[in-house]
C-alpha positions in Angstrom: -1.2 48.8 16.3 1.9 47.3 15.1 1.0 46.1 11.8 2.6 45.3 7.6 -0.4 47.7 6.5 0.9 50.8 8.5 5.2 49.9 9.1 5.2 48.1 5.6 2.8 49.8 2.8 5.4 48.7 -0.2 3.9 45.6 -2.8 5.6 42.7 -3.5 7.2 43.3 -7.0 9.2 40.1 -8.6 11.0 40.7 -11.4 9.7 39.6 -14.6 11.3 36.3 -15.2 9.8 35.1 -11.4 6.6 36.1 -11.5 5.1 32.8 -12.4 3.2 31.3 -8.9 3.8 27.7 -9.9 7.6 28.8 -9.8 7.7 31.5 -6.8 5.8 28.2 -5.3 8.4 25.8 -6.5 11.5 27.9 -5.7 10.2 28.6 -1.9 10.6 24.9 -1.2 14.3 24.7 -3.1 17.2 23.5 -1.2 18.9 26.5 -3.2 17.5 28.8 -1.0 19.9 27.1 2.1 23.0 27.1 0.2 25.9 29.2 1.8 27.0 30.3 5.6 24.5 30.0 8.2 25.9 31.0 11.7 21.8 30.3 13.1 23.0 26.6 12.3 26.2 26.7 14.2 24.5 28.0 17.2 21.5 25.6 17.1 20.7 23.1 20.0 18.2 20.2 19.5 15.3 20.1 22.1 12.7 18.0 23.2 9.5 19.9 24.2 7.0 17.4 26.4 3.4 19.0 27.0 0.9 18.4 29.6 -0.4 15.5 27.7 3.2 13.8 27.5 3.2 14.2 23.7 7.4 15.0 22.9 7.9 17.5 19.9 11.2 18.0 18.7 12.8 21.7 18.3 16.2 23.3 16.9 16.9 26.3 19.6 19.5 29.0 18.1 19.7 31.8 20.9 21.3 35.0 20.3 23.1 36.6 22.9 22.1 39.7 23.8 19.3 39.6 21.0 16.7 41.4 20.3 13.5 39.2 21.4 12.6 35.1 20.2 11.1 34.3 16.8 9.3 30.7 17.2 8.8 29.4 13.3 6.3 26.7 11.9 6.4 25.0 9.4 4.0 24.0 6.3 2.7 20.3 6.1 5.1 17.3 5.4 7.8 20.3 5.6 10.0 20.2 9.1 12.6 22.4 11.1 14.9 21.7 8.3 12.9 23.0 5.3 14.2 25.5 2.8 12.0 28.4 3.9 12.2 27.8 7.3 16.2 27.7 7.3 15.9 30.6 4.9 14.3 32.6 7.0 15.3 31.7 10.3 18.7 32.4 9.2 17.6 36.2 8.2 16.4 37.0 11.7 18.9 35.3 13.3 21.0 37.8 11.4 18.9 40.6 12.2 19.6 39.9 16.0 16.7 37.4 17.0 17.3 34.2 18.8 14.9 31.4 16.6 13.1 28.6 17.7 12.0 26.1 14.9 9.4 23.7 15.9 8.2 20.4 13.9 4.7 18.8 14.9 5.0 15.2 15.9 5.5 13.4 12.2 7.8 16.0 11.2 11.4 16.1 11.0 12.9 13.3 12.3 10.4 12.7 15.2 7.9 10.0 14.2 9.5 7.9 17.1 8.5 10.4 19.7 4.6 9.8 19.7 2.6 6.7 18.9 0.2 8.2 17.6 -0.4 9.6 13.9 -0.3 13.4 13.4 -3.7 15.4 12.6 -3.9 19.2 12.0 -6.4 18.5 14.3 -4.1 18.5 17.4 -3.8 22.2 18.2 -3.4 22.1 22.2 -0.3 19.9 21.9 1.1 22.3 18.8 0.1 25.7 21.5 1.6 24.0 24.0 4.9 23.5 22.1 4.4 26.9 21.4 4.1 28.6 24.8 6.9 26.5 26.4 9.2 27.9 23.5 8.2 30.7 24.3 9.6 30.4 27.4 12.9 30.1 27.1 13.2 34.1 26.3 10.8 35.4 28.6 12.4 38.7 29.3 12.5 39.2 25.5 9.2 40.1 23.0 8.0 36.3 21.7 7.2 36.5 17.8 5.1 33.9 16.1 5.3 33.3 12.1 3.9 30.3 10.2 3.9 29.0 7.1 1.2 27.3 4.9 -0.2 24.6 7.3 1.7 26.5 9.9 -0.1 29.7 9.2 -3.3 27.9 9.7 -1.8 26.6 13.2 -0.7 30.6 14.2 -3.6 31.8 13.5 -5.5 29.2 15.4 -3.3 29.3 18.2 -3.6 33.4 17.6 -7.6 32.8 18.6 -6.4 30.7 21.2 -4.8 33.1 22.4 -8.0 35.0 24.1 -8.7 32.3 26.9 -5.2 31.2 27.1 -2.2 33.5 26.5 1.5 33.5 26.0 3.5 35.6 28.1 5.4 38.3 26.0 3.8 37.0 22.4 3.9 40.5 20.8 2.8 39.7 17.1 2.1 36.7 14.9 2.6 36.5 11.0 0.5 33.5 9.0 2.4 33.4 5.4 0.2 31.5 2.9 -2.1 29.9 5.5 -4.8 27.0 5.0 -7.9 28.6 5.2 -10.3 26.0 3.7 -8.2 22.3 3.7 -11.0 20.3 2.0 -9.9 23.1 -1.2 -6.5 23.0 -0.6 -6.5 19.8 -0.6 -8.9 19.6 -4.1 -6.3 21.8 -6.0 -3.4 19.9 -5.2 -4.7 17.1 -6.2 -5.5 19.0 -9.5 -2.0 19.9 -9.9 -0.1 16.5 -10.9 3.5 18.2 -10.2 2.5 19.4 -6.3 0.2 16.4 -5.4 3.6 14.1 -6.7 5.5 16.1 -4.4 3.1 16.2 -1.3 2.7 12.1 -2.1 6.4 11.3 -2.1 7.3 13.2 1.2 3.8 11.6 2.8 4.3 8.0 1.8 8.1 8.3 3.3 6.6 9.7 6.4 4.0 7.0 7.0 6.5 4.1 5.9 8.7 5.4 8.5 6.2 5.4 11.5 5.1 1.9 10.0 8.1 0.8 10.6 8.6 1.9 13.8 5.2 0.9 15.1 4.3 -2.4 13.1 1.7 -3.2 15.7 -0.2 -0.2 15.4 -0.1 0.4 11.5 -0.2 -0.8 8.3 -0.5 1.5 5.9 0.3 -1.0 2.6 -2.9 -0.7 1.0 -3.8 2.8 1.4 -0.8 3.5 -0.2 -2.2 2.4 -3.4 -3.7 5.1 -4.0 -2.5 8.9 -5.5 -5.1 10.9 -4.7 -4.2 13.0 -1.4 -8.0 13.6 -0.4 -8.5 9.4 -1.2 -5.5 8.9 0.9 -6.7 11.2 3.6 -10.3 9.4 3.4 -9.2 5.6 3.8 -6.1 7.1 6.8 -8.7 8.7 8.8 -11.6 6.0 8.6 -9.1 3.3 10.0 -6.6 5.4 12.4 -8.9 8.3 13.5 -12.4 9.2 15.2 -13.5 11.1 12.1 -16.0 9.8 9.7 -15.0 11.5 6.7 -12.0 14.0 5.2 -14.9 16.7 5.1 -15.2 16.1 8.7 -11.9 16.2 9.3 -11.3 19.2 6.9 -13.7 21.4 8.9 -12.5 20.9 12.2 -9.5 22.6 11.3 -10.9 25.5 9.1 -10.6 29.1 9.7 -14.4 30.2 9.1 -14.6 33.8 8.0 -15.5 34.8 11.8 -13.0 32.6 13.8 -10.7 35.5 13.7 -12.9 38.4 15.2 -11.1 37.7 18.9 -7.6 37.8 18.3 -6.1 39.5 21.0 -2.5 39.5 19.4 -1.3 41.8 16.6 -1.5 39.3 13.7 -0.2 39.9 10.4 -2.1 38.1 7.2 0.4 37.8 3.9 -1.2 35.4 1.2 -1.2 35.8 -2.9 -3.7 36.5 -5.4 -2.3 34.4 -7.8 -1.4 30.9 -4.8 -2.2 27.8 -6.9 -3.3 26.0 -4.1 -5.3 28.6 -1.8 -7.8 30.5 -3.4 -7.9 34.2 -2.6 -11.6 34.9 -2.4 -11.0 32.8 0.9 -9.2 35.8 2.6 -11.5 38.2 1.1 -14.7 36.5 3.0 -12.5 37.1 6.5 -13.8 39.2 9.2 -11.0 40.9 10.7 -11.1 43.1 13.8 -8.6 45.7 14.6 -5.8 43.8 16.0 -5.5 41.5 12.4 -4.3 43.2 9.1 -4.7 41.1 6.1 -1.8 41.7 3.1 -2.8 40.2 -0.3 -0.5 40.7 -2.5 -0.9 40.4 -6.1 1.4 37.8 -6.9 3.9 35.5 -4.6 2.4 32.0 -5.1 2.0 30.0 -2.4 4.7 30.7 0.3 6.9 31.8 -2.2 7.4 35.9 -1.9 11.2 35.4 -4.0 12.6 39.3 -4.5 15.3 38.4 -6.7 17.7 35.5 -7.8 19.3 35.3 -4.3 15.8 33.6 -3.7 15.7 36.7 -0.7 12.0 37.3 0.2 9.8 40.5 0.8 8.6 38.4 4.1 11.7 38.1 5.6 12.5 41.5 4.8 9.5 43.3 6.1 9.3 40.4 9.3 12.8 42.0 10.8 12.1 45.5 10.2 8.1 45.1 11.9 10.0 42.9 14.5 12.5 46.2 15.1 9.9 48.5 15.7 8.1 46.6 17.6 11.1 45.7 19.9 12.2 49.6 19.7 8.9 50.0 21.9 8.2 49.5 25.4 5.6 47.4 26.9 
């Protein structure tokens, strides 16, 4: 199996001065991290991906001629196509010889005029739908899936999916920092003043802007009022969704210690010891079968992973030389 455990057996080693996991988490998210040239930019084509169910996502398509295979990126909550760690890495592997596709859910990016209706991490068919028809673009070539945070909760969902409903070519999927629990998740940001003011500045934005684009449909003025991400997501979902409560919602979305036990696709699990916001002992309660390798490193906050003070990461890294072997192999 094609895996980080056997291709990839080094540790993630930060240098002293960034070992802290409130600033590898801080630093992942940095505009910093897209400063300089980025030929994956000049090449990059917007695209509008419509599903079965006539839900529009928007995606940035940077193809590489002659490349290696297709590298299909997702991003964390509230975080979009254009997000630090996406560009970072997409940028790397486009480098490396991959053609990227970076996808936003509806919500993200500059797309809250696409859909009516409100994004939920609920929505998995239309986010595996946006998926597969990426995927699609570079048929010939080996499909690679990597996600971060919220995303990686997405891959590996859509990596379960995968057993009654495949992607054609979809040769192994990476989940960086992924949401196992979001009712927890949720709890510790809120217990973290500095990342629940982040997540609550980039969330109010995003709702004020589908307000204002659908004033019939939403009003979000007094549930604004309130700082608490789990209150917010309490009073959002009684009025604008079928679910009862946030636990509710929470759960449906959860990857239970056995959800993973079908995986048909190699899948590759990197999460941190120390992540301020996702507690380990949720990775250690995973059942895994032999197709899934789980990496825990010791440190690397969340989604952070930062090698140096180029802000390089040992994910990117590792990603392109698992990708190489892979592709170095027939079918």
């Amino acid at each position: 199996m094609d895996n980080f455990h056997t291709a990839m057996p080094q540790p993630f080693l930060p240098p002293p001065v960034l070992r802290h996991p409130f600033l590898q988490t801080l630093l992942a998210s940095s505009s910093l991290r897209k400063l300089g040239k980025n030929p994956m930019l000049g090449a990059e084509s917007e695209m509008i991906l419509e599903t079965e169910n006539d839900v529009r996502l928007k995606g940035h398509f940077s193809p590489r001629f002659r490349g290696k295979g297709l590298v299909i990126l997702l991003n964390g909550w509230l975080g979009s196509s254009d997000s630090a760690y996406v560009i970072a890495t997409a940028r790397y592997l486009y480098r490396g010889g991959y053609s990227v596709f970076r996808l936003n859910y509806r919500d993200h990016g500059d797309s809250h005029h696409l859909n009516p209706g409100l994004f939920y991490a609920t929505r998995l068919d239309e986010v595996f739908e946006g998926v597969r028809r990426a995927a699609f673009l570079e048929k010939e070539k080996p499909v690679f899936l990597a996600g971060f945070s919220l995303g990686g909760n997405f891959a590996l969902r859509i990596a379960s999916r995968c057993a009654l409903d495949g992607i054609p070519n979809l040769r192994h999927i990476v989940s960086i920092s992924p949401a196992l629990d979001p009712e927890k998740t949720t709890d510790a940001i809120d217990r973290r003043p500095v990342i629940k003011a982040y997540f609550m500045k980039k969330w109010r934005k995003s709702l004020l802007k589908k307000q204002s684009l659908f004033p019939a449909a939403y009003d979000f003025s007094e549930i604004l009022k309130h700082t608490s991400i789990r209150v917010v997501t309490e009073k959002l979902l009684k009025r604008y969704s079928p679910y009862k409560t946030a636990s509710q919602y929470f759960n449906a979305y959860s990857i239970k210690p056995g959800d993973l036990l079908n995986i048909p696709v190699p899948t590759t699990l990197i999460a941190a010891e120390d992540d301020p916001i996702i507690p380990a002992s949720d990775f250690h309660r995973l059942k895994l079968n032999s197709m899934t390798n789980l990496v825990l490193h010791r440190r690397g906050g969340h989604n952070g992973f930062l090698e140096g003070f180029r802000l390089n990461t040992w994910y990117e890294r590792n990603m392109a030389d698992l990708f190489d072997r892979i592709t170095e192999k027939p079918l």
